[in-house]
OpenMM code with the backbone's topology and positions (N, CA, C; nanometers):
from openmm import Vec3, app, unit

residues = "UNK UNK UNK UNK UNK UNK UNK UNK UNK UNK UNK UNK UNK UNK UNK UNK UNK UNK UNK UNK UNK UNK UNK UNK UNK UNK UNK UNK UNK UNK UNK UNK UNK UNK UNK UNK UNK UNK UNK UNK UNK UNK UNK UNK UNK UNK UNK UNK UNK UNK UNK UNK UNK UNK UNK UNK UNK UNK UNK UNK UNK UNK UNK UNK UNK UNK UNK UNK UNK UNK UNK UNK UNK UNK UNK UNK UNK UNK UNK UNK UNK UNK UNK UNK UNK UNK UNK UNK UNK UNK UNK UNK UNK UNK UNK UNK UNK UNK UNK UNK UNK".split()
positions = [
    Vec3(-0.9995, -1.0944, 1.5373),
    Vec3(-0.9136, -1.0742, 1.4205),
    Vec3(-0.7673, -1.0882, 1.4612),
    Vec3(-0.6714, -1.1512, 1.3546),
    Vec3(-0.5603, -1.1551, 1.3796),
    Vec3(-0.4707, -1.0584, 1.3630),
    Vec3(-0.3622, -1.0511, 1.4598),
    Vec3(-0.2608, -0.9252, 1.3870),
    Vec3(-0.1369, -0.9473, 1.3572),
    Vec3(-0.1007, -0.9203, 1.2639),
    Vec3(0.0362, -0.9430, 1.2172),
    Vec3(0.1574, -0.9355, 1.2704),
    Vec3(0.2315, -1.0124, 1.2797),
    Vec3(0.3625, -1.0519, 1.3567),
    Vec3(0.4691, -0.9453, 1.2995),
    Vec3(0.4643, -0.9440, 1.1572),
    Vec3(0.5695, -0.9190, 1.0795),
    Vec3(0.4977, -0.8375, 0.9309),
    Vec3(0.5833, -0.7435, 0.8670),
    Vec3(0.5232, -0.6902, 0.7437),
    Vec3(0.6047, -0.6662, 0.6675),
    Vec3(0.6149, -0.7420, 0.5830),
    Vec3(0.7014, -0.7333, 0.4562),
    Vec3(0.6545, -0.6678, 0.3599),
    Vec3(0.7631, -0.5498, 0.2967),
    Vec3(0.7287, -0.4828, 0.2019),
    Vec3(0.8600, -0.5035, 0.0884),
    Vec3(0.7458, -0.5592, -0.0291),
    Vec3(0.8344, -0.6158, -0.1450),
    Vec3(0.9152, -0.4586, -0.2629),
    Vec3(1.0259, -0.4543, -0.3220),
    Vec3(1.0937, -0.3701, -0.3713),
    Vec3(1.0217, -0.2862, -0.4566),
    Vec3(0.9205, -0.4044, -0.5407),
    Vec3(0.8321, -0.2586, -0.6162),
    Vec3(0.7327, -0.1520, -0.5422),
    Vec3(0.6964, -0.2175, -0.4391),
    Vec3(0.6073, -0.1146, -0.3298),
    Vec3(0.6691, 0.0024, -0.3187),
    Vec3(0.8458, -0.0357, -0.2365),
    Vec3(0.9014, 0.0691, -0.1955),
    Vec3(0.9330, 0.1776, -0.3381),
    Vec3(0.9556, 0.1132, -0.4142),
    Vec3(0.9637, 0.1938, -0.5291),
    Vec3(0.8745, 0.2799, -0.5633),
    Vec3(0.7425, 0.2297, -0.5559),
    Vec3(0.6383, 0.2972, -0.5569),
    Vec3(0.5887, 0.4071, -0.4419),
    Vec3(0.6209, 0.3667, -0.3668),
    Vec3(0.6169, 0.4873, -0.2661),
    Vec3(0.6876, 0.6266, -0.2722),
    Vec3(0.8550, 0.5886, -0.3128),
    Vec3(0.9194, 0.6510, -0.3428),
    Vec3(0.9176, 0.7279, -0.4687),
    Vec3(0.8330, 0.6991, -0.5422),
    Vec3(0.7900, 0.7808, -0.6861),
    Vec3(0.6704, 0.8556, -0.6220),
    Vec3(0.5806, 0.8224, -0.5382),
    Vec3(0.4577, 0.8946, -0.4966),
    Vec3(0.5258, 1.0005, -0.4256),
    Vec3(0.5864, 0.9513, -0.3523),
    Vec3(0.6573, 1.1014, -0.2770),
    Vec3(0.7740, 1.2141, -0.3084),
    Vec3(0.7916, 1.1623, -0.4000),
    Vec3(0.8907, 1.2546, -0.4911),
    Vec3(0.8018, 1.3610, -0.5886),
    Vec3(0.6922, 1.2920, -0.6327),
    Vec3(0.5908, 1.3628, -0.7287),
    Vec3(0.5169, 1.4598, -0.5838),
    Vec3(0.4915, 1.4205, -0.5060),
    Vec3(0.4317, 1.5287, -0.4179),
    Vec3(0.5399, 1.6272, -0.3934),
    Vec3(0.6189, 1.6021, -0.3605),
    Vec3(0.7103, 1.7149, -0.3053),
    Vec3(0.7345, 1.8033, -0.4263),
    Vec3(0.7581, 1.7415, -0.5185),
    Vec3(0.8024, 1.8189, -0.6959),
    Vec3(0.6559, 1.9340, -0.6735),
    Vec3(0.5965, 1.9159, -0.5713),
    Vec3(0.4061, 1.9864, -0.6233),
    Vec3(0.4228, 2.1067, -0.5207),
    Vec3(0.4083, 2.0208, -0.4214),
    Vec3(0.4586, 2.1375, -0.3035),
    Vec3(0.5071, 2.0666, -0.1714),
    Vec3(0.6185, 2.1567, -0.1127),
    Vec3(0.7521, 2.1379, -0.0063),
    Vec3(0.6061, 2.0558, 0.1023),
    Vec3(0.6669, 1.9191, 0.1212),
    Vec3(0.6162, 1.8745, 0.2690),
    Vec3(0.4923, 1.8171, 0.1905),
    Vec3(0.4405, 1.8066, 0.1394),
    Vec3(0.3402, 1.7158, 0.0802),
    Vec3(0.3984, 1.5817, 0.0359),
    Vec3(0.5130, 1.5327, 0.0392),
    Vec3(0.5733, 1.4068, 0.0168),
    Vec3(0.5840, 1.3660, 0.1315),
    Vec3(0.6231, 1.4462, 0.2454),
    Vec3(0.6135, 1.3890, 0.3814),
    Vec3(0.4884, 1.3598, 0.4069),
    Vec3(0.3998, 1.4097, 0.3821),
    Vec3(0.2414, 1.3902, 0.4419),
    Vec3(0.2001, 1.2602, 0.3493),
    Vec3(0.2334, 1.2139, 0.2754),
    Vec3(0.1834, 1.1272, 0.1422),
    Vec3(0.2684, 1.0070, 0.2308),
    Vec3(0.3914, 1.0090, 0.2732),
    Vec3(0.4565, 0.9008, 0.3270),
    Vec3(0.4300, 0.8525, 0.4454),
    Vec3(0.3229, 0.9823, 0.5439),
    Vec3(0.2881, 0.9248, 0.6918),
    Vec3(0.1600, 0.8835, 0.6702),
    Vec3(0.0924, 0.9089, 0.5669),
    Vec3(-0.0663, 0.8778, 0.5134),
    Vec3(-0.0074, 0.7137, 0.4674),
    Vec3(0.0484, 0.6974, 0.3949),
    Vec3(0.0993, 0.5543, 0.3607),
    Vec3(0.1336, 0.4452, 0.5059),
    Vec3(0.2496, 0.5158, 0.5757),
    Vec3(0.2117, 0.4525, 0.6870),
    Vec3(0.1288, 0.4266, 0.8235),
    Vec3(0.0804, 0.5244, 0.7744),
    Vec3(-0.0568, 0.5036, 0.9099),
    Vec3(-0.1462, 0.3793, 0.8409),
    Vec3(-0.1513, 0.3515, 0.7235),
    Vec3(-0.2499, 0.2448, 0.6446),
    Vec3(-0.1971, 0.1680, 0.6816),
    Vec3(-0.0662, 0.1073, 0.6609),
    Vec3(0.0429, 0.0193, 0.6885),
    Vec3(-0.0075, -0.0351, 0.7834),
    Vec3(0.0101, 0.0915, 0.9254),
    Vec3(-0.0295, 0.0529, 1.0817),
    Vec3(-0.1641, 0.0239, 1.1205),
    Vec3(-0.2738, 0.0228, 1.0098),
    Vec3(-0.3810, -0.0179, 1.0103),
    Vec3(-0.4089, -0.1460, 0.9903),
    Vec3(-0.3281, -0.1830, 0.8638),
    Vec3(-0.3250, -0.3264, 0.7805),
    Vec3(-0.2684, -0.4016, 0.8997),
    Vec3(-0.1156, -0.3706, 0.9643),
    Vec3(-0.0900, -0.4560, 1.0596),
    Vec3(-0.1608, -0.5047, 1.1767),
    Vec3(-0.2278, -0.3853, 1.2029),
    Vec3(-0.3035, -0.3991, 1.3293),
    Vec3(-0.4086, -0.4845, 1.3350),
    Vec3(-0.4732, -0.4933, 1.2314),
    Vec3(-0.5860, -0.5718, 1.1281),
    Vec3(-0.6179, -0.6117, 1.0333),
    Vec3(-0.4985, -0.7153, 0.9646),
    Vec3(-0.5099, -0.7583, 0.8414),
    Vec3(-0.6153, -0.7970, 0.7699),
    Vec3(-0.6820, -0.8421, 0.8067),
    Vec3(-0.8096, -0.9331, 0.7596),
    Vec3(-0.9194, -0.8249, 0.7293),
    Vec3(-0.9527, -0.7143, 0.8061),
    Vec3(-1.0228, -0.6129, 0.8169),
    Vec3(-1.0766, -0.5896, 0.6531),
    Vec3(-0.9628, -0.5797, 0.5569),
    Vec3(-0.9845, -0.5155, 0.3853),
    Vec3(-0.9971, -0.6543, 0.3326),
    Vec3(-1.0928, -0.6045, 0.2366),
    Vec3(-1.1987, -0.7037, 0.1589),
    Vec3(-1.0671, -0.7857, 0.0709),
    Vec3(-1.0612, -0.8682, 0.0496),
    Vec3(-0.9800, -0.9659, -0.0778),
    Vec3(-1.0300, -0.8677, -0.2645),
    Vec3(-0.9637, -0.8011, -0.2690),
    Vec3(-0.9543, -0.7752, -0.4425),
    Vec3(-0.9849, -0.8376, -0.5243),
    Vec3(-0.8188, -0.8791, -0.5936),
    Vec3(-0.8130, -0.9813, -0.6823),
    Vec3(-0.7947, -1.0807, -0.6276),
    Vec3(-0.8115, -1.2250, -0.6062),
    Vec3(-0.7565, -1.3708, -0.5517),
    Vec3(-0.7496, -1.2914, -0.4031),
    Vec3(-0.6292, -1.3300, -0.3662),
    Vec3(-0.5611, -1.3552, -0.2108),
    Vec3(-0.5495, -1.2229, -0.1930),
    Vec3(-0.5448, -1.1269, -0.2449),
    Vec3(-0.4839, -1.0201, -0.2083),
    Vec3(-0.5611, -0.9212, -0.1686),
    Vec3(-0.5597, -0.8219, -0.0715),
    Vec3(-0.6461, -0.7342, -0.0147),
    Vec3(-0.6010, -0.6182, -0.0253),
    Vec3(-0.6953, -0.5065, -0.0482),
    Vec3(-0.6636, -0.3634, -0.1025),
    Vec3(-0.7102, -0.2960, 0.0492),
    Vec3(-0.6014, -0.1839, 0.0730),
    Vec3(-0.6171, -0.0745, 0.1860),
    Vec3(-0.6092, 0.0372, 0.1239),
    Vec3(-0.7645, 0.1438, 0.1285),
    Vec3(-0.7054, 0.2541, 0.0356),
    Vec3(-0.6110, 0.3889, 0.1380),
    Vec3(-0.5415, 0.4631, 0.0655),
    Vec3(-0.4324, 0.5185, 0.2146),
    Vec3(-0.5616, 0.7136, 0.1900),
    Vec3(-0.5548, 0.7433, 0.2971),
    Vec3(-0.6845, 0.8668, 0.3172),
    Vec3(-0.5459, 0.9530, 0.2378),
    Vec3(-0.6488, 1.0613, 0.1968),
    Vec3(-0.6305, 1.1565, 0.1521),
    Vec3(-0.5250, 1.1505, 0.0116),
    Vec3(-0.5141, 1.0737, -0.0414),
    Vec3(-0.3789, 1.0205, -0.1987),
    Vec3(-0.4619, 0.8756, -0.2584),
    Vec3(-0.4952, 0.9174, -0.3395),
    Vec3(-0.5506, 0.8503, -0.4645),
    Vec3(-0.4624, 0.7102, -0.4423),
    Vec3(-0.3955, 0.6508, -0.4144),
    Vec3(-0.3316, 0.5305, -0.3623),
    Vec3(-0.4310, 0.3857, -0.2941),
    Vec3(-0.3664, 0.2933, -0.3579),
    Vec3(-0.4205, 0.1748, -0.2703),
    Vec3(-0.3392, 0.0884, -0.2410),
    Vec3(-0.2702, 0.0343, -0.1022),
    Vec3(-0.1914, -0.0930, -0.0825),
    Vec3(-0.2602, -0.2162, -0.1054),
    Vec3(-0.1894, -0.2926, -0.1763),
    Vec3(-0.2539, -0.4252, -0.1851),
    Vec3(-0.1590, -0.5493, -0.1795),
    Vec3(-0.1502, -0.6129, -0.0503),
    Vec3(-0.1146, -0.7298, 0.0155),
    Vec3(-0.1369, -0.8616, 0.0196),
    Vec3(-0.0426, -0.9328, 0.0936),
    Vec3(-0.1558, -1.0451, 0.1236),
    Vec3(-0.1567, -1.1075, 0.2874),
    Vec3(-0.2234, -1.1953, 0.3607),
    Vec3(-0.2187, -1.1864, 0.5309),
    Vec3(-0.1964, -1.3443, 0.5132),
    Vec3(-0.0869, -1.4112, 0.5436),
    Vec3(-0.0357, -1.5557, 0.5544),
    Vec3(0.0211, -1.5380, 0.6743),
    Vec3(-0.0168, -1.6903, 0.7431),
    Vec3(0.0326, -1.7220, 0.8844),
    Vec3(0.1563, -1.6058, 0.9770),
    Vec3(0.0255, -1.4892, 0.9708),
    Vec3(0.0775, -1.4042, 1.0818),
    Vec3(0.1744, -1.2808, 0.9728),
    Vec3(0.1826, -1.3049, 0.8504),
    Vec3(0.2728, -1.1796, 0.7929),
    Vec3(0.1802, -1.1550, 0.6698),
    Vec3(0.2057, -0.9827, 0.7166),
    Vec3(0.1622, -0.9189, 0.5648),
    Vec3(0.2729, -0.9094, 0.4566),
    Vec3(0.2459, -0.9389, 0.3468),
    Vec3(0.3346, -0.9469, 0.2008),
    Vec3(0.2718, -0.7959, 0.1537),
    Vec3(0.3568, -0.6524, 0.1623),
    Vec3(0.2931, -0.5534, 0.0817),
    Vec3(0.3501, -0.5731, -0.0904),
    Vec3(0.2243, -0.5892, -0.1722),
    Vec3(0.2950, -0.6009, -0.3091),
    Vec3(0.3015, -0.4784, -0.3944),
    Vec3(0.2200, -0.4057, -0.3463),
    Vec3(0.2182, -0.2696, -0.4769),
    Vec3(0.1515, -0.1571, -0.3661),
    Vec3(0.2069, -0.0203, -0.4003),
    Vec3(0.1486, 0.1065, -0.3292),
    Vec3(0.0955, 0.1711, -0.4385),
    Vec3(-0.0290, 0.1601, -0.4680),
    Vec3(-0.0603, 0.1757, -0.6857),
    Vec3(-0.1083, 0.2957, -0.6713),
    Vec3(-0.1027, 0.3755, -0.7635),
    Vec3(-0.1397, 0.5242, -0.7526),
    Vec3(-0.2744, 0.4754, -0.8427),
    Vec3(-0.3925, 0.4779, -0.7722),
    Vec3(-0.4953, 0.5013, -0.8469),
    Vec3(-0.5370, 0.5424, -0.9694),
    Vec3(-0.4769, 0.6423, -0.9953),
    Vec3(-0.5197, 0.7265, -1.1328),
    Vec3(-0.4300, 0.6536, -1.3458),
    Vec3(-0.3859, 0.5396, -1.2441),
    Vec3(-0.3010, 0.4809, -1.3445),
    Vec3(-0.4589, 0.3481, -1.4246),
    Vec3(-0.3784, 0.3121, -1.5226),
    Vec3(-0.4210, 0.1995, -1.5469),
    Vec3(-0.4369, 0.1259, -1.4955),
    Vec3(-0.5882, 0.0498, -1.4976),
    Vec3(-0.5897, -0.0635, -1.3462),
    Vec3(-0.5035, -0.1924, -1.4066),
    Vec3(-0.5180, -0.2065, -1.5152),
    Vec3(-0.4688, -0.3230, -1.5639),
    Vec3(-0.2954, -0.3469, -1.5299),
    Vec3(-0.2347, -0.2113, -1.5231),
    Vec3(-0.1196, -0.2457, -1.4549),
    Vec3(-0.0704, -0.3421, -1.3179),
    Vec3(-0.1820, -0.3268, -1.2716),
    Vec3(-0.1944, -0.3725, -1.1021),
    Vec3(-0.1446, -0.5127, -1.1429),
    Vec3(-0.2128, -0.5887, -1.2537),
    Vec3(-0.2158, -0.7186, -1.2765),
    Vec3(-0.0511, -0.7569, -1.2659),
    Vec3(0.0224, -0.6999, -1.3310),
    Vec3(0.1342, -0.6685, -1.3774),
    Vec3(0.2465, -0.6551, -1.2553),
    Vec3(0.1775, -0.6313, -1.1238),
    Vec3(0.2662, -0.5588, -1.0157),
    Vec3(0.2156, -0.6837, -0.8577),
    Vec3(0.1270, -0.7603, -0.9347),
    Vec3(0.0755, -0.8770, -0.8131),
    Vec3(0.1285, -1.0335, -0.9026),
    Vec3(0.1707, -1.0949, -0.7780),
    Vec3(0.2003, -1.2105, -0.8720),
    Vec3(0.0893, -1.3240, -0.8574),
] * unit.nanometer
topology = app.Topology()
chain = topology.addChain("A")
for resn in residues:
    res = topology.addResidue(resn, chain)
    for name in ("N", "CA", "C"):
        topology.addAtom(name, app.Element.getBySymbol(name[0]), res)
């Protein structure tokens, strides 16, 4: 398996991250931190082994992150991951459509 050179994470991801971890912390102190190292340990999974998560929709492959209702979904081109969305599960799936191009 190949591993990624490089990992690009596109503005709505980070956005999305940054709403996931703001809503944890709003819940309880330090649960936004734990939601943000759970996000990147997936990250460091995806990089380590892109190919590893099944293809979703088209090109794009879903990593679900442990313990937060969350799924990253990317894509693995010549050596770089594209992160496109950090989707909070519990939403409308049909949004996803909306957040992948």
């Amino acid at each position: 398996m190949a591993k990624a050179r490089l990992v690009v994470i596109e503005q709505l991801a980070l956005l999305e991250l940054e709403q996931g971890r703001s809503w944890y912390e709003s819940k309880l102190a330090g649960l936004g931190f734990e939601f943000v190292t759970e996000v990147d340990a997936t990250i460091a999974r995806i990089r380590e082994s892109p190919e590893m998560y099944a293809c979703h929709k088209k090109e794009f492959r879903q990593a679900l992150v442990r313990r937060f209702p969350f799924a990253i979904y990317y894509e693995f081109q010549s050596g770089t991951v594209t992160i496109y969305s950090i989707f909070n599960c519990s939403q409308d799936p049909a949004k996803l459509d909306e957040r992948l191009p």
